[in-house]
Backbone as CSV, one residue per row, in Angstrom:
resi,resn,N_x,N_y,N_z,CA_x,CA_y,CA_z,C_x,C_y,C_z
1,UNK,-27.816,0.033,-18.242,-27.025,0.838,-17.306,-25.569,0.386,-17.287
2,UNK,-24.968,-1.073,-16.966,-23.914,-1.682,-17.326,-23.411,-1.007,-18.466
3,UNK,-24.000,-1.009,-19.377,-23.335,-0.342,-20.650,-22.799,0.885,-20.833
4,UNK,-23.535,1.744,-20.241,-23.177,3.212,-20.296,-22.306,3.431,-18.995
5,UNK,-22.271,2.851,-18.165,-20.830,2.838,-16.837,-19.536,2.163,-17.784
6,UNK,-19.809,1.080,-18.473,-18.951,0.614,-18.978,-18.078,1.744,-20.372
7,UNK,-19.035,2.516,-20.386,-18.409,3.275,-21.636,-17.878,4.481,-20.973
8,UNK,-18.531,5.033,-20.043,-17.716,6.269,-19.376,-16.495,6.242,-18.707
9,UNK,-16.584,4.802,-17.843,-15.443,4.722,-17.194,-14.245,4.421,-18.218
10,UNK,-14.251,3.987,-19.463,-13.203,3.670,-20.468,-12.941,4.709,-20.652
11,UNK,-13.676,5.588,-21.288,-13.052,6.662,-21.344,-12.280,7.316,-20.863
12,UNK,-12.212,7.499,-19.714,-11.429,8.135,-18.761,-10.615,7.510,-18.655
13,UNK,-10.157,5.664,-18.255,-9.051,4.968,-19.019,-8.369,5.738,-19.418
14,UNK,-8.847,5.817,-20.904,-8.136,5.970,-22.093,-7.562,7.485,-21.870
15,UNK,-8.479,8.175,-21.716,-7.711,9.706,-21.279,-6.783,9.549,-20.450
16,UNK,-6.717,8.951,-19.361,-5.911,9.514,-18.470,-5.134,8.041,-17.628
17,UNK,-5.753,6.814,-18.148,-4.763,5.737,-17.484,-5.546,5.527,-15.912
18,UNK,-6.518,6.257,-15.754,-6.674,5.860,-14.530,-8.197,6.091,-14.380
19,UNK,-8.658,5.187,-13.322,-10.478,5.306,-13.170,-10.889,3.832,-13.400
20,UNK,-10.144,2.563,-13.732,-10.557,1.628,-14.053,-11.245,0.727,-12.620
21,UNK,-10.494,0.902,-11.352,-10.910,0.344,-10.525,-11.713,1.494,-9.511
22,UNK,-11.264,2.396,-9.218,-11.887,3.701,-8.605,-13.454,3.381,-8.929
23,UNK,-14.103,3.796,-9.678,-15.185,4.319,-10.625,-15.716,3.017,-10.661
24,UNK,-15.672,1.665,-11.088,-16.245,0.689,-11.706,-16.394,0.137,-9.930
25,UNK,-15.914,-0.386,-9.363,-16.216,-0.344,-7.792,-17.622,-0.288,-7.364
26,UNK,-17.291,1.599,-7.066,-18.558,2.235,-6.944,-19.723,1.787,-7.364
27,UNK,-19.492,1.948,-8.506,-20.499,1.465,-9.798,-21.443,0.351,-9.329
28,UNK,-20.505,-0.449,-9.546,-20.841,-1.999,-9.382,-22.078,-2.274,-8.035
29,UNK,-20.979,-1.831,-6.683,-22.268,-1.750,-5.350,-23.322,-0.970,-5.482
30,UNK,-23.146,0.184,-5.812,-24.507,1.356,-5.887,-25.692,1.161,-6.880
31,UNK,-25.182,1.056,-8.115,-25.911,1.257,-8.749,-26.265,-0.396,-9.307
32,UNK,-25.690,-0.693,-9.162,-25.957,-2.531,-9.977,-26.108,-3.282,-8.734
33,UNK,-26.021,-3.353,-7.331,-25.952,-3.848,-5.933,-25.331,-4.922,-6.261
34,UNK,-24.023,-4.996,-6.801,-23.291,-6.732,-6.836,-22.570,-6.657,-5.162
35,UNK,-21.957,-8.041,-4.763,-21.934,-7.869,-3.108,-20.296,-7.279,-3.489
36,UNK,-19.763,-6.666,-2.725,-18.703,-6.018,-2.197,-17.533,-7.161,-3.267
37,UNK,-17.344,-7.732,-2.749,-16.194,-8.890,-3.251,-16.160,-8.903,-4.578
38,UNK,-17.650,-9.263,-5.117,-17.688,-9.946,-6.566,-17.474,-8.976,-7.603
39,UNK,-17.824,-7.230,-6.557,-17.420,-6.079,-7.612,-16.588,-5.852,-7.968
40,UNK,-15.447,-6.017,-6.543,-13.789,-6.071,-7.098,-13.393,-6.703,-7.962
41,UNK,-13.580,-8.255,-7.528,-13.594,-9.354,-9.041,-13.552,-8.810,-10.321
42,UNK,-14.811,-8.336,-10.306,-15.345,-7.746,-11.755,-14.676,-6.893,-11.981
43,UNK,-14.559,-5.830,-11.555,-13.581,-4.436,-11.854,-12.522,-5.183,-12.211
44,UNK,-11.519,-6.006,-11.093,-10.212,-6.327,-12.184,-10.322,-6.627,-13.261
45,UNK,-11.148,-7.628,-14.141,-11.233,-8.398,-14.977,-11.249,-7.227,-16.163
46,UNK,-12.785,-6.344,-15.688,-12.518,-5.321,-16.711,-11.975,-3.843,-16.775
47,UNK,-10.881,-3.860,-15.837,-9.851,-3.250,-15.715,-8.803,-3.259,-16.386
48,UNK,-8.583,-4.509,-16.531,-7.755,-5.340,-17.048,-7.529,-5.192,-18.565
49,UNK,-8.776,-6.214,-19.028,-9.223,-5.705,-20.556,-9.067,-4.233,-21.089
50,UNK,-9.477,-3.267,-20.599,-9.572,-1.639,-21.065,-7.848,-1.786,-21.395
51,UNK,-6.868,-1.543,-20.317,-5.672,-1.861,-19.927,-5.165,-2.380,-21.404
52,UNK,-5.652,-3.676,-21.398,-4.771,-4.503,-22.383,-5.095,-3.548,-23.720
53,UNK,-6.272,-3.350,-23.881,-6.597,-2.595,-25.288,-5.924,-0.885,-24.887
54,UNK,-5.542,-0.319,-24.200,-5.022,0.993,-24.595,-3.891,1.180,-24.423
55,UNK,-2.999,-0.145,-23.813,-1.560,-0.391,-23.850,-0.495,0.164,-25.414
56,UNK,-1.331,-0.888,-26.364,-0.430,-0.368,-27.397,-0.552,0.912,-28.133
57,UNK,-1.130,1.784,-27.967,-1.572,3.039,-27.944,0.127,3.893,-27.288
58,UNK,0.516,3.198,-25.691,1.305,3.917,-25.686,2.799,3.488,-25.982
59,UNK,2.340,1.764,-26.389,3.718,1.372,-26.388,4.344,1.834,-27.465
60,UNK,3.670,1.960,-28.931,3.692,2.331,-30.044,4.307,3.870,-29.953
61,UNK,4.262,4.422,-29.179,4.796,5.508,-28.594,6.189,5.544,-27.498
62,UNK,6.611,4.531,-27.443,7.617,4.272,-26.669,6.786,5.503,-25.529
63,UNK,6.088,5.222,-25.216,5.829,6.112,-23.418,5.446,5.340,-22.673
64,UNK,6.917,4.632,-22.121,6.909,4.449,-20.996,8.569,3.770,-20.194
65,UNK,8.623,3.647,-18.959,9.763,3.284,-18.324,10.049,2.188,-18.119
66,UNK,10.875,1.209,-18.547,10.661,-0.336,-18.096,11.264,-0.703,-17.189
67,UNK,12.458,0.049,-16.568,13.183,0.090,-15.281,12.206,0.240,-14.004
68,UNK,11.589,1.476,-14.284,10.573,1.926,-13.041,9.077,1.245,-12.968
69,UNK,9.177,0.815,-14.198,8.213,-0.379,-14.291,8.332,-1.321,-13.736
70,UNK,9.570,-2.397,-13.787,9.708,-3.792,-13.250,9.922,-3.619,-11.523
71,UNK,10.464,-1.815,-11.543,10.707,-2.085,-9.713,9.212,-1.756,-8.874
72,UNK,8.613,-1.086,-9.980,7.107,-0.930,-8.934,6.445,-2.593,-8.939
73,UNK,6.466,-3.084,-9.621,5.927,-4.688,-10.023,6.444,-4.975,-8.847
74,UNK,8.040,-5.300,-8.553,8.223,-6.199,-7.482,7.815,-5.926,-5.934
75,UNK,7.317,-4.656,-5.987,6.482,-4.176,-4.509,4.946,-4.551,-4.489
76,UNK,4.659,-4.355,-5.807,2.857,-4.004,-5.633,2.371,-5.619,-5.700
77,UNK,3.260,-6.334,-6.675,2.780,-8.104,-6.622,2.544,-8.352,-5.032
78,UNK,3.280,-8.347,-4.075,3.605,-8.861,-2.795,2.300,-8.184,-1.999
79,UNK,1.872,-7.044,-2.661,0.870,-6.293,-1.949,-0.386,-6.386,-2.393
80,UNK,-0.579,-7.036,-3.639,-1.678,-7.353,-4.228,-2.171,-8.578,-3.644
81,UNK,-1.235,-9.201,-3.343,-1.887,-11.077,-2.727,-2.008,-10.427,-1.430
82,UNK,-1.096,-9.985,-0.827,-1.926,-9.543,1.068,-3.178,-8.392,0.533
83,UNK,-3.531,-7.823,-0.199,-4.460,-7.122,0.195,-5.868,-8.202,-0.528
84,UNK,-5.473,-8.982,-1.502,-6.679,-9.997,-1.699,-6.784,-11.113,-0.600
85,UNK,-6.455,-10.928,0.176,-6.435,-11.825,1.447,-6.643,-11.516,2.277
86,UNK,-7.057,-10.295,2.693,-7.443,-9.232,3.151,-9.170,-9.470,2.884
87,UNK,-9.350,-9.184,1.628,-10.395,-9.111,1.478,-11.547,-9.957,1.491
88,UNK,-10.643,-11.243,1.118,-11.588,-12.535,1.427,-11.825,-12.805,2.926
89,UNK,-10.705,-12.328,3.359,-11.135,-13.110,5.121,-11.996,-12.029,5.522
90,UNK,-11.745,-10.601,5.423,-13.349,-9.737,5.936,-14.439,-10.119,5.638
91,UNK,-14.541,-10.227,4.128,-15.661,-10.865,3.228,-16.497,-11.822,4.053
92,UNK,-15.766,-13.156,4.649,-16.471,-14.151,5.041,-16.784,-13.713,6.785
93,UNK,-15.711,-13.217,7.233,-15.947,-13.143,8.544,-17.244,-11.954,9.295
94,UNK,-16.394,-10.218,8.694,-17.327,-9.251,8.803,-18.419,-9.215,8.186
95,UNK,-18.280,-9.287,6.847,-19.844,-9.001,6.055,-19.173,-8.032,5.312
96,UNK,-20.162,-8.241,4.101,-20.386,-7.151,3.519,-20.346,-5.630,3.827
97,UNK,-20.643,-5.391,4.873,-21.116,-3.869,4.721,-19.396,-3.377,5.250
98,UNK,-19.326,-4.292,5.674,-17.469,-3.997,6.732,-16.765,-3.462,5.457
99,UNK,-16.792,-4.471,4.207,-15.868,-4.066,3.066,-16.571,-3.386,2.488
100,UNK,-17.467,-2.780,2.521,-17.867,-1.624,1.265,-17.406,-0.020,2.276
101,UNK,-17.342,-0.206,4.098,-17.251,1.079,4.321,-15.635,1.024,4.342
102,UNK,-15.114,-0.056,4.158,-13.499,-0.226,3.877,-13.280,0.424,2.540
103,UNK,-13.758,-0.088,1.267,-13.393,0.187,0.334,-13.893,1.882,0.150
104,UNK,-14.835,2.119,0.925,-15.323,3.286,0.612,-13.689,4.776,1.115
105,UNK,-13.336,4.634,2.347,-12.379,5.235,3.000,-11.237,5.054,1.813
106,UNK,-10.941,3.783,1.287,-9.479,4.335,0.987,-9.980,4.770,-0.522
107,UNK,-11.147,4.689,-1.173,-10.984,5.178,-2.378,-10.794,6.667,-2.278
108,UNK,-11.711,7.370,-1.140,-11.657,8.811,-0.494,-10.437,9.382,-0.462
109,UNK,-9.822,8.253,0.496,-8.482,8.944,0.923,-7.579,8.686,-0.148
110,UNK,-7.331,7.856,-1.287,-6.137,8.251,-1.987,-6.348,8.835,-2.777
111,UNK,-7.982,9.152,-3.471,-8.069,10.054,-3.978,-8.046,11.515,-4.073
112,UNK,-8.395,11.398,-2.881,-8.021,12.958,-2.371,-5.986,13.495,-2.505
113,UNK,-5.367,12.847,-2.775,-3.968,12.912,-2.860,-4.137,13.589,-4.378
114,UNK,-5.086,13.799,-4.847,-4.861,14.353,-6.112,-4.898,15.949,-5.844
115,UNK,-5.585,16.414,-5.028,-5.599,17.671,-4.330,-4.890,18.102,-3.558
116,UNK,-4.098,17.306,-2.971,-3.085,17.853,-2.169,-1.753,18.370,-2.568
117,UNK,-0.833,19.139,-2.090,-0.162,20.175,-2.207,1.072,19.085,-2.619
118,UNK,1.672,19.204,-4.088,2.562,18.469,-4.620,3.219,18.703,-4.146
119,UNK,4.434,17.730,-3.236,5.876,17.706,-3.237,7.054,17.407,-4.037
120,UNK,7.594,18.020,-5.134,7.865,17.604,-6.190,9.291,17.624,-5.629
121,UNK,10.089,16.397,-6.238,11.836,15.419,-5.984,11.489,14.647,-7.333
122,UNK,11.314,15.746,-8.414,11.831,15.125,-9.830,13.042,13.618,-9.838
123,UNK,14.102,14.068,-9.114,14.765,13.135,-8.931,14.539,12.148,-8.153
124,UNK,13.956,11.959,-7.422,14.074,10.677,-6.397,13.991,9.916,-6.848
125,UNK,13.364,8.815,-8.096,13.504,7.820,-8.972,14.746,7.138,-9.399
126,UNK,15.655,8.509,-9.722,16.703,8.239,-10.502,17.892,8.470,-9.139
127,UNK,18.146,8.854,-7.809,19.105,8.455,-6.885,18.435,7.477,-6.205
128,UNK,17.304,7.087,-5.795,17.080,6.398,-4.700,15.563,5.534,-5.249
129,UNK,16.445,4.391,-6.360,14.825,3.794,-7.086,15.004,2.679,-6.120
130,UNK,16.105,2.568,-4.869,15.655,1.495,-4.678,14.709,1.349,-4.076
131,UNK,13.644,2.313,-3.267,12.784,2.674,-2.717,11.424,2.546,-3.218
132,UNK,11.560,2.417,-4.698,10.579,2.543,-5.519,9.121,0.958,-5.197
133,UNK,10.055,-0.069,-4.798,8.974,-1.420,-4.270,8.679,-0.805,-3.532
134,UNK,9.249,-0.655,-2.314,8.389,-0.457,-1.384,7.339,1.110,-0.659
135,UNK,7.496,1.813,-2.061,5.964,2.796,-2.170,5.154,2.029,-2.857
136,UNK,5.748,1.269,-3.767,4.268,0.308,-4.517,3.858,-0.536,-3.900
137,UNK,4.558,-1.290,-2.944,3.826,-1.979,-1.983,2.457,-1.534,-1.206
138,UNK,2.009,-0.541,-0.525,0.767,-0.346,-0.176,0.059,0.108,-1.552
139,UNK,-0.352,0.497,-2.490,-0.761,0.458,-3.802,-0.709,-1.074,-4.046
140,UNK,-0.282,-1.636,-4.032,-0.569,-3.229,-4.467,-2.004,-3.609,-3.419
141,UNK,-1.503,-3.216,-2.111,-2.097,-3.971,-1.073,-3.475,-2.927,-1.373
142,UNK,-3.787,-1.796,-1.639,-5.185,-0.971,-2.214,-5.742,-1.836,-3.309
143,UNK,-4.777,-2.059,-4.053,-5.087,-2.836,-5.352,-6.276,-3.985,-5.213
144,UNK,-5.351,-4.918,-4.619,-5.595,-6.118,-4.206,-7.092,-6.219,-3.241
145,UNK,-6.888,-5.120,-2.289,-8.559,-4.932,-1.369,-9.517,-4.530,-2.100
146,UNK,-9.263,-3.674,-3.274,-10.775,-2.646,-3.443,-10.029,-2.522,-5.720
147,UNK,-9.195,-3.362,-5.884,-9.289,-3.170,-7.272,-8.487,-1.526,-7.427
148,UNK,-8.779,-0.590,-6.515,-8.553,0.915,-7.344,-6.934,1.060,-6.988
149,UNK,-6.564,2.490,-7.195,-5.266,2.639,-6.559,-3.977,2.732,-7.761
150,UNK,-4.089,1.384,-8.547,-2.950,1.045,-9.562,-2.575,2.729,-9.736
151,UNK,-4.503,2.429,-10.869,-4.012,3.998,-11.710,-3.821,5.185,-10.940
152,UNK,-3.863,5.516,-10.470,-4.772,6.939,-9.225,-2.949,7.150,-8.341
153,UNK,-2.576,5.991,-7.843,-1.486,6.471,-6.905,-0.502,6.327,-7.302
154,UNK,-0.374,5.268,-8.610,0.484,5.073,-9.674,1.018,5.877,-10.071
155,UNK,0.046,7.228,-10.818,0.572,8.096,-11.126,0.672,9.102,-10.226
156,UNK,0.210,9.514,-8.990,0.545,10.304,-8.403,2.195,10.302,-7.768
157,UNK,1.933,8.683,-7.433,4.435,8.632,-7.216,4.864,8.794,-8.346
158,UNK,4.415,8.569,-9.647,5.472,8.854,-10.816,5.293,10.269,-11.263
159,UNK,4.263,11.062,-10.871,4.908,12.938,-11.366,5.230,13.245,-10.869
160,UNK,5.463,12.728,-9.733,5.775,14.042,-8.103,7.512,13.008,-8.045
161,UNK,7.627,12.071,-8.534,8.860,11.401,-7.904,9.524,10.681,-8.814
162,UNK,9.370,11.236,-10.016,10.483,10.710,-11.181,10.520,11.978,-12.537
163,UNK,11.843,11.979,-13.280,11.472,13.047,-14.177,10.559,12.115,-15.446
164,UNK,10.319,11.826,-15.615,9.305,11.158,-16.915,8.600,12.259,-17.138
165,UNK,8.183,12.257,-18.370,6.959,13.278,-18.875,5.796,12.776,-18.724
166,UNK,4.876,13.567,-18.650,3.455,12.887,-18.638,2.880,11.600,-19.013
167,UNK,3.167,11.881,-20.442,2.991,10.485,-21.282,3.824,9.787,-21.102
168,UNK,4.556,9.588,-20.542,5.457,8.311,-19.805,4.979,7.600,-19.038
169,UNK,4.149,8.730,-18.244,3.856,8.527,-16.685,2.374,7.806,-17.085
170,UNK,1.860,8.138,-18.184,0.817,7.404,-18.110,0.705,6.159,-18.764
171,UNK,1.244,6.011,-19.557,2.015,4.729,-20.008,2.741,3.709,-18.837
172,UNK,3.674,4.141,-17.988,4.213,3.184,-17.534,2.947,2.973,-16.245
173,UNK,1.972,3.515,-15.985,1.051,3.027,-14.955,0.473,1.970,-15.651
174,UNK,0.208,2.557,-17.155,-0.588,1.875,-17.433,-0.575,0.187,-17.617
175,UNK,1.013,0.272,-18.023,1.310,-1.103,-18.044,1.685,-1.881,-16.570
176,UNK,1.498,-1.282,-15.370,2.185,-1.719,-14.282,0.271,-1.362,-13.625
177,UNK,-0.906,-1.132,-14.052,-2.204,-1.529,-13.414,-2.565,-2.528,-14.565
178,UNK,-1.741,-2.795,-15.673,-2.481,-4.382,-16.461,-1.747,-5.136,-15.793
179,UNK,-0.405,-5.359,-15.191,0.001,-6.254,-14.561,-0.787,-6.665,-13.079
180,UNK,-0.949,-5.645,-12.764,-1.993,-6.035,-11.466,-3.044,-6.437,-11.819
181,UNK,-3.889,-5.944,-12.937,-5.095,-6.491,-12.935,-5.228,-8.020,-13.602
182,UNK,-3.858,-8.295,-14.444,-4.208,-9.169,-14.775,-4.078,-10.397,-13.807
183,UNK,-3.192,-10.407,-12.964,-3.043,-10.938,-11.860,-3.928,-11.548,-10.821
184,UNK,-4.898,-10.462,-10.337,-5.298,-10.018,-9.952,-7.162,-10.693,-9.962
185,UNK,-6.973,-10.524,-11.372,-8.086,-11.234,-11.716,-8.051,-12.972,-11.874
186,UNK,-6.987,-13.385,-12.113,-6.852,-14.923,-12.054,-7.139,-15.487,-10.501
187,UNK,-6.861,-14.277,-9.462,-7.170,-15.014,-8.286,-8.518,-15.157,-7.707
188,UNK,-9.114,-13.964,-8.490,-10.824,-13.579,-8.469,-11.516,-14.612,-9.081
189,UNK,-10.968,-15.150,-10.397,-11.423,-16.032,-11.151,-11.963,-17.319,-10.539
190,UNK,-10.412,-17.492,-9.846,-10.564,-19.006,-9.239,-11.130,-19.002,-7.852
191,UNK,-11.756,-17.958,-7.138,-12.535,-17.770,-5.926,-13.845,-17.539,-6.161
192,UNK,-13.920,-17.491,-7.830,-15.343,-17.407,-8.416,-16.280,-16.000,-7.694
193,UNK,-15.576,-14.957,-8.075,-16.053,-13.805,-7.735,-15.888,-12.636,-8.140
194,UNK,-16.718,-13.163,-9.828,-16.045,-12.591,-10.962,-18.128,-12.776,-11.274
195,UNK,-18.679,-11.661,-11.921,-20.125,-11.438,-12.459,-20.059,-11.855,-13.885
196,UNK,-19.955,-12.897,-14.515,-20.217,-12.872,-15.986,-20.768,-11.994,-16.621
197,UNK,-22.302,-12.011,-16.301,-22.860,-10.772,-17.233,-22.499,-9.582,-17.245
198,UNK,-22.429,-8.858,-15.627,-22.257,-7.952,-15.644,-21.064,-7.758,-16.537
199,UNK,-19.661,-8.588,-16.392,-18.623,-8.397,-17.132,-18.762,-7.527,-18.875
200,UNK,-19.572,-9.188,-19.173,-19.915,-8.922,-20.835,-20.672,-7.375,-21.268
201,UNK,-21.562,-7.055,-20.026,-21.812,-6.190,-20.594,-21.270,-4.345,-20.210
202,UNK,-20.378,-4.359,-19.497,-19.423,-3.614,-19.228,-18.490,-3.041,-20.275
203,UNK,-17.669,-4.481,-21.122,-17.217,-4.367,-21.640,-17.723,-3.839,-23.307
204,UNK,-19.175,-3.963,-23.479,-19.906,-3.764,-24.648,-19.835,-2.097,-24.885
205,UNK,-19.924,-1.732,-23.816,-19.580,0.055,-23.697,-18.169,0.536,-23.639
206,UNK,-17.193,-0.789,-22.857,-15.892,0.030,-22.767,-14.958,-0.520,-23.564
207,UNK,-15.079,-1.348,-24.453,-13.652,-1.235,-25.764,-14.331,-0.869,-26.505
208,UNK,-15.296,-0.039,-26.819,-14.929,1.240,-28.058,-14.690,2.681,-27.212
209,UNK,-15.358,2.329,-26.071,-14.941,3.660,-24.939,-13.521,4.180,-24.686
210,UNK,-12.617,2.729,-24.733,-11.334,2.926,-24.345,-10.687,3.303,-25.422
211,UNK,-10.850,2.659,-26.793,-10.360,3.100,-27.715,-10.324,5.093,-28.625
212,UNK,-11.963,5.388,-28.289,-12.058,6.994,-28.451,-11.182,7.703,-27.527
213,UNK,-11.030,7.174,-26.092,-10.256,7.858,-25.109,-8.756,7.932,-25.455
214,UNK,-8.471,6.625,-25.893,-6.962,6.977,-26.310,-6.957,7.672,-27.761
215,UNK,-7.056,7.874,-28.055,-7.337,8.358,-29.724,-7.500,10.052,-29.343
216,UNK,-8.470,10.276,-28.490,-8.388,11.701,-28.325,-7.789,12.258,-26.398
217,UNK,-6.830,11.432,-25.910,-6.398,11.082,-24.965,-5.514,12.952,-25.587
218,UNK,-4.739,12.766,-26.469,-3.443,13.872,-27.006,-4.615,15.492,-26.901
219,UNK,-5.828,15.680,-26.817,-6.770,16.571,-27.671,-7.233,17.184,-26.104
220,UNK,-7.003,16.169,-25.396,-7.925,16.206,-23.865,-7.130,16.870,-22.786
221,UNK,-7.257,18.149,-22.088,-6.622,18.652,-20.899,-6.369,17.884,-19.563
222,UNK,-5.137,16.641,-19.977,-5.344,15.112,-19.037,-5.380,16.166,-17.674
223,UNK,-4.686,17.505,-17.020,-4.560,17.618,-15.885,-5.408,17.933,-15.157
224,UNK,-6.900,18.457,-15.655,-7.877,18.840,-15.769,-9.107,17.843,-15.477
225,UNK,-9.090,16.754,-16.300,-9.701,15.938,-15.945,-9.450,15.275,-15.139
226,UNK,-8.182,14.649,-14.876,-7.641,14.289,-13.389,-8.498,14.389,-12.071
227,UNK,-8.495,16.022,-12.299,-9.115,16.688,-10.870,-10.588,16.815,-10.931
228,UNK,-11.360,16.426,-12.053,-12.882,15.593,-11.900,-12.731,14.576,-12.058
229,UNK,-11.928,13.710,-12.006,-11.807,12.266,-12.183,-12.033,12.158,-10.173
230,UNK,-10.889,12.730,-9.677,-10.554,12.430,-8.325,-12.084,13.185,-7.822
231,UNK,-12.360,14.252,-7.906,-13.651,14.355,-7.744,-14.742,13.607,-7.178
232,UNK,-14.994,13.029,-8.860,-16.156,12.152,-8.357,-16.133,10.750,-7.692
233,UNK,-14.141,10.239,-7.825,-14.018,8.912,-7.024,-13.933,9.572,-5.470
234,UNK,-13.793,10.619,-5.444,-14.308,10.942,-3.492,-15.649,11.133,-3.561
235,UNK,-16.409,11.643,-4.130,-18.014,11.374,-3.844,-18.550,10.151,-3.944
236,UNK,-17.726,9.135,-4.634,-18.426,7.568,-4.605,-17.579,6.932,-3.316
237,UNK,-16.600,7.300,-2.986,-16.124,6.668,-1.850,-16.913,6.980,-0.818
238,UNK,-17.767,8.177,-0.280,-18.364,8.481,0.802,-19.655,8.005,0.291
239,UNK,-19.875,8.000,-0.697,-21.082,7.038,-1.317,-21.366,5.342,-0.399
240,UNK,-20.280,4.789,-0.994,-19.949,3.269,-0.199,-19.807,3.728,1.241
241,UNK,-19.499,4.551,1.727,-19.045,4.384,3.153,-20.564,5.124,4.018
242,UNK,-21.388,5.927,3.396,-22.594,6.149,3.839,-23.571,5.081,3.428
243,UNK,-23.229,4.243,2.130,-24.184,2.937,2.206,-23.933,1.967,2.884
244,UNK,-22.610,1.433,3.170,-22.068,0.305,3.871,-22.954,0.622,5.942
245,UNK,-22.527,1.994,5.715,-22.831,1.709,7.049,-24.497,1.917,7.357
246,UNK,-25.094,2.732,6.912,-26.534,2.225,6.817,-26.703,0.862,6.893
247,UNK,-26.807,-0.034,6.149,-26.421,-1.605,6.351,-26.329,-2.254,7.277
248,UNK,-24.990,-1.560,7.477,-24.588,-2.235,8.613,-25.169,-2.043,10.017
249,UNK,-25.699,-0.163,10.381,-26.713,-0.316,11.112,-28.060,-0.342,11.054
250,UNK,-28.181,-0.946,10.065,-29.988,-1.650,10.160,-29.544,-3.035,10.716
251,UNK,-28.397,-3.835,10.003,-28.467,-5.070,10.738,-28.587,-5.218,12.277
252,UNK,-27.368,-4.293,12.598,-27.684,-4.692,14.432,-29.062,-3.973,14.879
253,UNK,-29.878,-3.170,14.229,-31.070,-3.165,14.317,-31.566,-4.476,14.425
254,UNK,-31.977,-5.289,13.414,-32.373,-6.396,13.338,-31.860,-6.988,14.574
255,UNK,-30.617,-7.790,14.770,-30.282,-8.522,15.832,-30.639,-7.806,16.994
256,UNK,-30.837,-6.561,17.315,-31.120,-6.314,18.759,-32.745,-6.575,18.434
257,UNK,-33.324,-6.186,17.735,-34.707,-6.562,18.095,-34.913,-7.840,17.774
258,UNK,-34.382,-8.792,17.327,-34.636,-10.276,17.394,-34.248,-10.954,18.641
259,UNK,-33.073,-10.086,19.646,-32.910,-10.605,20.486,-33.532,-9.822,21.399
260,UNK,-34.456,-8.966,21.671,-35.422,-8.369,22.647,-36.709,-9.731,22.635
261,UNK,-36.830,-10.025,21.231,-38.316,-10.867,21.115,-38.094,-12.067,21.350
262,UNK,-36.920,-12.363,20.906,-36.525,-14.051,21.720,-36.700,-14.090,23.136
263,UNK,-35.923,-12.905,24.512,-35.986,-13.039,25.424,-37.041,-13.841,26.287
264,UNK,-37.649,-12.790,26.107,-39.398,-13.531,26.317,-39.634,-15.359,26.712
265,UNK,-39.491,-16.137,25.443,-39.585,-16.988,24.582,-38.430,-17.963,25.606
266,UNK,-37.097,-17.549,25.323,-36.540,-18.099,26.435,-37.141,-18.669,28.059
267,UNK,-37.542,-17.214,28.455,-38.032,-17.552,30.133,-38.895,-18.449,30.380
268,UNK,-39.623,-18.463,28.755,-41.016,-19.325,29.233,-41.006,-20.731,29.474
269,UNK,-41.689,-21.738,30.629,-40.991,-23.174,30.608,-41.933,-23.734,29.647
């Protein structure tokens, strides 16, 4: 099963630059039950990897921006460490189910920005980039909580808010969600909440996955798939957020009836 998630979600990578953390997320809690934390982990790592392998695909293509590149970096870094800090202190404090109906909401909600009614300021990039950190700043801080976001909102500020062409736009995400992930994942690494296997075998499906995707990335109706891409990352977000909270209320199930049967037990001398 690892294998064939690992190969679909590359694909879509490779098509379209985005789905690496969205999709593998999901994945990870639902269908593989890894705990909330260790999925993110994992997703960066092989987020990351896909990333590194379909990079030169576009660099080789000169598509991409290195100006609007280095200024989204200096917002989303700052937002990537608060939102992984974020996630560890829920992690230990709330539980599990707290961060899966967390992660579940914002994958929903920024995905759903793919449907919503474009406001297009071609220019705003090019009069007012100084603005450009601090829209990547909450995208860092998505990043950083739940892995998704890079690709997904990445490109949604760069068509609606710079003139770049497509393939620019997917290029320069692409290299500005390997910077996050790679990041990203060194901090996962060293909090040890990173799945080995699952990793290895993720990746057994998705670098030849990522590689067909970019290869027939030029062949593929990217705007099209987009809008089943965003699709099905809102049906897995209400996915996590109808499993998290099941969970979560069976537990206080549990504690209220453990503390009905203790009562008892108490009074007695």
């Amino acid at each position: 099963m690892q294998i064939l998630i690992g190969l679909f979600i590359a694909l879509a990578v490779g098509f379209t630059g985005i789905g690496g953390g969205s999709f593998t997320v999901p994945a990870l809690v639902l269908l593989v039950g890894l705990p909330a934390e260790m999925a993110v982990g994992t997703a960066f790592v092989y987020a990351g990897v896909l990333r590194l392998i379909a990079a030169p695909f576009y660099l080789a293509g000169k598509h991409f921006h290195m100006r609007y590149l280095w200024l989204m970096i200096q917002g989303a870094v700052p937002g990537l460490l608060l939102g992984t800090y974020l996630l560890r202190l829920l992690s230990g404090a709330a539980g599990s189910p707290v961060v899966v109906i967390i992660l579940g909401v914002l994958l929903a909600a920024s995905s759903s920005i793919t449907f919503a009614p474009k406001v297009q300021y071609p220019s705003f990039a090019q009069k007012k980039s100084r603005w450009l950190p601090w829209l990547a700043l909450p995208i860092g801080i998505e990043a950083g909580f739940s892995s998704a976001g890079a690709g997904a909102l990445g490109t949604v500020l760069l068509l609606n808010y710079s003139e770049m062409t497509a393939p620019q736009v997917v290029g320069t995400d692409l290299l500005f969600g390997l910077v996050l992930a790679v990041i990203g994942s060194a901090f996962h690494w060293s909090f040890g909440s990173i799945n080995g296997d699952v990793l290895v075998q993720l990746l057994e499906g998705g670098v030849p996955g990522v590689v067909v995707g970019c290869l027939l990335a030029s062949r593929v109706p990217a705007k099209k798939l987009k809008y089943v891409i965003a699709a099905i990352a809102i049906f897995a977000g209400l996915q996590l957020v109808w499993s998290g909270s099941r969970t979560l209320i069976a537990k206080r199930g549990e504690r209220s009836t453990t503390i009905t049967h203790a009562a008892p037990r108490l009074a007695t001398p």
